[in-house]
C-alpha positions, -999 to 999 in steps of 0.1 A, spaced: 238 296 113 228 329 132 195 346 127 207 377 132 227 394 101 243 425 97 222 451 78 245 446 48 241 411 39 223 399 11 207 373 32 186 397 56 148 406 62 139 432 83 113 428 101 91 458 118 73 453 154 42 474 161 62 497 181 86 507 147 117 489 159 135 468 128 149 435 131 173 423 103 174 385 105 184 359 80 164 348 56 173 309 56 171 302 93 137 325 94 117 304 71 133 275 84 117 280 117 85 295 100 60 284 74 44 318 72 75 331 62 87 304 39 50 304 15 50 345 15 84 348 8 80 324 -22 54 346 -34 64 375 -57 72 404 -42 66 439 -63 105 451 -70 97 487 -52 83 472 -22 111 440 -22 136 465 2 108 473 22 107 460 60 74 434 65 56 454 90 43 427 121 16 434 143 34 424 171 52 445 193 89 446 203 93 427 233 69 399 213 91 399 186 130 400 200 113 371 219 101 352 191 137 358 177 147 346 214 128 315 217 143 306 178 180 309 186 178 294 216 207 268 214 228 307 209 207 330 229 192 332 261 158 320 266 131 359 272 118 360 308 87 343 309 76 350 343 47 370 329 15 349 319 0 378 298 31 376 277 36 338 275 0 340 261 11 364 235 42 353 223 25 324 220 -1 335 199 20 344 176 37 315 174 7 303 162 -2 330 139 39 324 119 35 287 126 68 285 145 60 251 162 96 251 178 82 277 204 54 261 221 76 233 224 105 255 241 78 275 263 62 245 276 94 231 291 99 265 306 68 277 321 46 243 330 45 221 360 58 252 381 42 251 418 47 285 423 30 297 390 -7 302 389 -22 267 385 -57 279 366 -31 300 337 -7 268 334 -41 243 334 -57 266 309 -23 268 287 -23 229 286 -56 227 276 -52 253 250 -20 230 236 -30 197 243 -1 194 270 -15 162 283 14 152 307 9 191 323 -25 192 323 -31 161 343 -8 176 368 -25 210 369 -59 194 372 -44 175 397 -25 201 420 -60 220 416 -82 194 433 -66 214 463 -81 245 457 -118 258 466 -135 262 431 -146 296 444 -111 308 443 -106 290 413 -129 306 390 -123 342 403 -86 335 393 -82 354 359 -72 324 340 -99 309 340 -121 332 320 -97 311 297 -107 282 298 -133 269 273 -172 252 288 -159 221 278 -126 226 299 -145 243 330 -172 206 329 -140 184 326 -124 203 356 -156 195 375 -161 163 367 -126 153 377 -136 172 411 -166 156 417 -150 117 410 -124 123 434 -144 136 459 -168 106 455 -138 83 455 -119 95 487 -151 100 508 -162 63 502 -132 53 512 -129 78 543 -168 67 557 -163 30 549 -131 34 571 -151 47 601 -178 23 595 -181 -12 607 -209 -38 607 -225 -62 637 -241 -91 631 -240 -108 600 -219 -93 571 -238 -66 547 -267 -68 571 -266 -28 564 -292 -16 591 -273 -21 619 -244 -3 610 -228 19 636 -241 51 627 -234 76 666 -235 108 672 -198 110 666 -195 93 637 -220 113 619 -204 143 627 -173 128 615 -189 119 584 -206 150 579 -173 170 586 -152 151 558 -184 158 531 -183 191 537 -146 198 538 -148 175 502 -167 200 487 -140 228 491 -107 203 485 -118 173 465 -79 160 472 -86 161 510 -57 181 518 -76 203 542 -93 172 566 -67 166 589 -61 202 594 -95 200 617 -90 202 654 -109 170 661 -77 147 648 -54 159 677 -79 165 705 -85 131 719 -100 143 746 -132 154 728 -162 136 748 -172 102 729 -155 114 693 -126 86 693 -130 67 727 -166 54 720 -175 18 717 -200 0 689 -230 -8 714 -237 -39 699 -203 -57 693 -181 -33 715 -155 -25 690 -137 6 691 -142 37 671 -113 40 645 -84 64 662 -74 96 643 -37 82 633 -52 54 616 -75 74 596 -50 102 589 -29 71 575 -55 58 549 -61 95 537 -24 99 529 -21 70 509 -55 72 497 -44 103 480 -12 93 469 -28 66 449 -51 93 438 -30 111 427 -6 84 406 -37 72 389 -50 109 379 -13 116 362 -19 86 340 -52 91 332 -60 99 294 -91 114 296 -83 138 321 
């Protein structure tokens, strides 16, 4: 059954956008998509205003999209490269309670790489998209925070959404820089005897260097980008020796290893995590 109708048939609502352009859809698919329009057109309707358009606030492009988004299994789905209007059309979704399009938009616009991460983190927060917003929150443990929150969609997001976004940076930072300094770290003498760790020069800057590069990319994508993994020939960084048992420093490959799968299980166990 088409939404669209020809002016002429007795099945038809017009409907008029914000901008004054009419729409004459049918009746029995319209307030089968929408419960707005099903309980007002079961009201009454005063005989000299029953041939009247129902004016919309909305305007064109909102609307033929609405329309869109409804037929979709006739008509093409409206080009939703633009977050301002995926936000709108959206809203008014909401405001006709058309459930069917959130659930066609979210297949459409979320878990896109190349969209902007902080607008599809802040829609799936918005919708409860758990699935997408573990993998936003996720892809933006990659990003500097600073950038983050000058990003527009953010002003978005809600203080409860911002803390939970924080929160999930600061674990993961916590998490992959344990794992990163007790990798560099050995022990002499007898096992947890913890004050005579090895604790050089090098290792300390080492150390220091991950921390600080944490604080800007909680995921640790950024770390190996550092000159210090490829120039083995900077004095005492990877060559040096425990003084007291003579083991070697760890080498740059094998700590460039760790962090890659340290992320990747990061990572798996974020996507599946419920409270994220």
């Amino acid at each position: 059954m088409s939404l669209f109708v020809s002016p002429s048939s007795p099945a038809q609502l017009v409907l008029l956008s914000a901008d004054g352009t009419e729409f004459n859809v049918n009746i029995v698919v319209l307030t089968m998509v929408s419960r707005f329009f099903r309980d007002m057109l079961e009201m009454p309707r005063d005989p000299a205003e029953a041939n009247k358009p129902i004016e919309l606030t909305e305007s064109r492009d909102v609307v033929w999209a609405l329309l869109d988004v409804i037929h979709a299994d006739e008509r093409p789905m409206p080009d939703l490269s633009n977050v301002e209007f995926v936000w709108r059309l959206l809203k008014a979704a909401d405001k006709y309670d058309m459930p069917r399009v959130p659930k066609l938009v979210r297949s459409q616009v979320m878990c896109k790489p190349r969209r902007c991460l902080v607008e599809q983190y802040a829609l799936a927060s918005s919708y409860n998209w758990a699935e997408e917003r573990r993998w936003a929150a996720v892809q933006l443990l990659s990003k500097d925070f600073h950038n983050i929150s000058r990003c527009k969609g953010f002003r978005r997001l809600s203080a409860d959404q911002i803390a939970k976004l924080l929160n999930h940076r600061a674990e993961r930072k916590r998490l992959l820089e344990t794992g990163l300094i007790s990798n560099l770290t050995h022990e002499c003498g007898k096992p947890g005897d913890g004050s005579r760790t090895l604790r050089t020069a090098p290792w300390r800057l080492t150390a220091g260097y991950i921390s600080s590069e944490l604080d800007k990319c909680p995921r640790g994508d950024n770390i190996n980008t550092w000159l210090i993994w490829h120039d083995y020939s900077t004095s005492g960084l990877w060559d040096g020796r425990c003084d007291e048992c003579g083991r070697e420093n760890i080498k740059p490959a094998a700590l460039f290893a760790y962090l890659q799968r340290k992320i990747m299980t990061l990572d798996e166990e974020d996507l599946e995590n419920p409270s994220l």
